[in-house]
C-alpha positions in Angstrom: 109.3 79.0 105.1 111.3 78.6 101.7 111.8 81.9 99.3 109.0 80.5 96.9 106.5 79.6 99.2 106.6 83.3 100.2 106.4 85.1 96.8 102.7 85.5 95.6 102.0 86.1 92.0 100.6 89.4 91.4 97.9 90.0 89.1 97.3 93.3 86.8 94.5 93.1 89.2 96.2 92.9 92.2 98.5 95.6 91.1 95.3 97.5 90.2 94.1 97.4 93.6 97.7 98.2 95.3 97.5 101.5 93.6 94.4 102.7 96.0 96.2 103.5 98.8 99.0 104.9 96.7 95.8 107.5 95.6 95.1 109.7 98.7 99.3 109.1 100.0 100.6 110.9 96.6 97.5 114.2 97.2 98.9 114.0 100.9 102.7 113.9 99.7 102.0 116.3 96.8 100.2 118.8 98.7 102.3 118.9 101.6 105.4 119.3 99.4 103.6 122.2 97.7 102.4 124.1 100.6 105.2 123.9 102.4 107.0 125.2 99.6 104.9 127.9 99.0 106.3 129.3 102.2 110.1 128.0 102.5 112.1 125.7 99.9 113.7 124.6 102.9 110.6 123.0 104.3 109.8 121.5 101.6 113.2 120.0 101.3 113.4 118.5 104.7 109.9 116.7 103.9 111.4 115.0 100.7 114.2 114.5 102.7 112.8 112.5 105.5 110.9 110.6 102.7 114.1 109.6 101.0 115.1 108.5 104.7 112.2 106.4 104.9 112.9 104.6 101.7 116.7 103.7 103.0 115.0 102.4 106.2 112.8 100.3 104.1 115.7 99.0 102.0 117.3 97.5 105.1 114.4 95.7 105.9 113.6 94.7 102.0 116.9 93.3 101.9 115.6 89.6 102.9 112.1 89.9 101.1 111.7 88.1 98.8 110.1 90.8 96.4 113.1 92.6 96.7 114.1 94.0 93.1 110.9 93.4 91.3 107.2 94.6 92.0 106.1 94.2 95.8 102.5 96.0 97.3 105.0 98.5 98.9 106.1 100.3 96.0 102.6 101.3 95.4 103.1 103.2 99.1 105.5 105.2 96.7 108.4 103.8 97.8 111.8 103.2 95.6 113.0 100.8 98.6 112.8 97.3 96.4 115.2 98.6 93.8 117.0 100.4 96.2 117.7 97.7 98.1 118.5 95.8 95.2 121.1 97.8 94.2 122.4 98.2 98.0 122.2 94.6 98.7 123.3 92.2 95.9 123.2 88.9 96.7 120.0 87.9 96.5 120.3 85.2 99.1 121.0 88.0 101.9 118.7 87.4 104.8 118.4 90.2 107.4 119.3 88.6 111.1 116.2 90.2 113.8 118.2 92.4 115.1 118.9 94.2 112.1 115.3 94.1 111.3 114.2 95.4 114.3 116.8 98.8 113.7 115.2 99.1 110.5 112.0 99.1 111.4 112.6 101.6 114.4 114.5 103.8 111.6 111.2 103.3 109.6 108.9 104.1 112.4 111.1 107.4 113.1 111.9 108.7 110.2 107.8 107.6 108.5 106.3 108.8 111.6 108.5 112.0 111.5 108.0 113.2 108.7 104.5 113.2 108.9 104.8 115.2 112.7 107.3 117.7 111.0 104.6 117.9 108.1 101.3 118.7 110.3 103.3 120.9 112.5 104.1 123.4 109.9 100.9 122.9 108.3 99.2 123.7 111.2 101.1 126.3 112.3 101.5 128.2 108.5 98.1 127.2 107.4 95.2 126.3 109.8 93.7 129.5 110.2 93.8 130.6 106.0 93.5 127.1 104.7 92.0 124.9 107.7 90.1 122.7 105.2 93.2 122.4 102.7 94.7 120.9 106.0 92.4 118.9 107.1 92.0 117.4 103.4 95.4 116.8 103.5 95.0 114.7 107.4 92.0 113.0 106.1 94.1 111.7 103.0 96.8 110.2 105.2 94.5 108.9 107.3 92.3 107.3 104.5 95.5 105.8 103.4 96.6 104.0 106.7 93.3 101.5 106.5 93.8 101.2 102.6 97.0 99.9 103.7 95.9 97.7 106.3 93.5 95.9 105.0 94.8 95.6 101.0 98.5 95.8 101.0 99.3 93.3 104.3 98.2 90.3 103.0 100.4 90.1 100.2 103.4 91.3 101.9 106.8 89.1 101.8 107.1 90.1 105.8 103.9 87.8 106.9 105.6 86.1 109.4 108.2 88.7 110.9 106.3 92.6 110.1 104.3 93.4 113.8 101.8 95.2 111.4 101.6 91.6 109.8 100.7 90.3 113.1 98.1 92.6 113.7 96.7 91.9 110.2 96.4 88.5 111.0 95.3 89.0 114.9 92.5 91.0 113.2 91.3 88.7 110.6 91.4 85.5 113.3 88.8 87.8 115.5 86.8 89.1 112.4 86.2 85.9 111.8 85.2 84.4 114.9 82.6 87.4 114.6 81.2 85.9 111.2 80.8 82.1 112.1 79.3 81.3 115.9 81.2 78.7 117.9 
């Protein structure tokens, strides 16, 4: 599949609707940068940190889309990784062989999934039993955001082909389908 068969023009609409997820993942990122550094700077620091992380990890693996540079349904996941890449990565015509892709997505898949462990950890452990509901608030918004994502950021990803959450996207629209219409 060519470079412009893959890029989908976004509407103000479109760009309107990427921002919903982006609403309960900035009250998760917020809160959980301000309650953890209500009790150590440090802890707050190592969130942002591994957030930062996750933004390199998804530079690597923006550094054959074909958004990369410009507007893309990720950055409304508040991620700086298009322009990052950009900047990282200048040709344009760079195209990221699998196994690269694969490291990048691992490093995504550690460093995403890890900061959200090292988050609920010290929430939990800090918090639960003065601020339960301000915790679980803060779970339910992350976990509000994951289907947001799913369902309205996936289909107009530059990674329809490659992404294994692309694949389940798909997967899951061929059976919702074959739900609606009867053989």
């Amino acid at each position: 599949m060519s470079e412009k068969e893959t890029i989908h023009p976004f509407s103000k609409t479109d760009r309107l609707k990427h921002l919903l997820p982006a609403v309960p993942l900035t009250i998760y990122n917020l809160g959980t940068v301000y309650l953890l550094g209500t009790h150590s700077i440090c802890l707050a620091g190592i969130f942002i940190l591994l957030w930062v992380a996750t933004n390199f990890a998804v530079a690597g693996i923006c550094s054959g889309c074909p958004y990369r540079g410009g507007y893309c349904p990720g950055v409304s996941q508040l991620y700086f990784a298009p322009y990052l890449s950009a900047l990282i990565f200048k040709r344009k015509d760079v195209t990221p062989e699998k196994r690269s892709f694969k490291l990048n997505l691992f490093l995504l898949s550690f460093f995403g999934i890890g900061s959200y462990i090292f988050a609920f950890y010290w929430l939990f452990g800090l918090y639960w039993k003065e601020q339960a509901l301000t915790v679980l608030i803060l779970l339910g918004c992350l976990l509000l955001h994951m289907p947001l994502s799913f369902f309205i950021l996936c289909p107009g990803c530059g990674y329809k082909e490659t992404c294994p959450m692309a694949k389940v996207h798909k997967e899951f629209n061929r059976e919702s389908d074959s739900i609606r219409t009867p053989d």
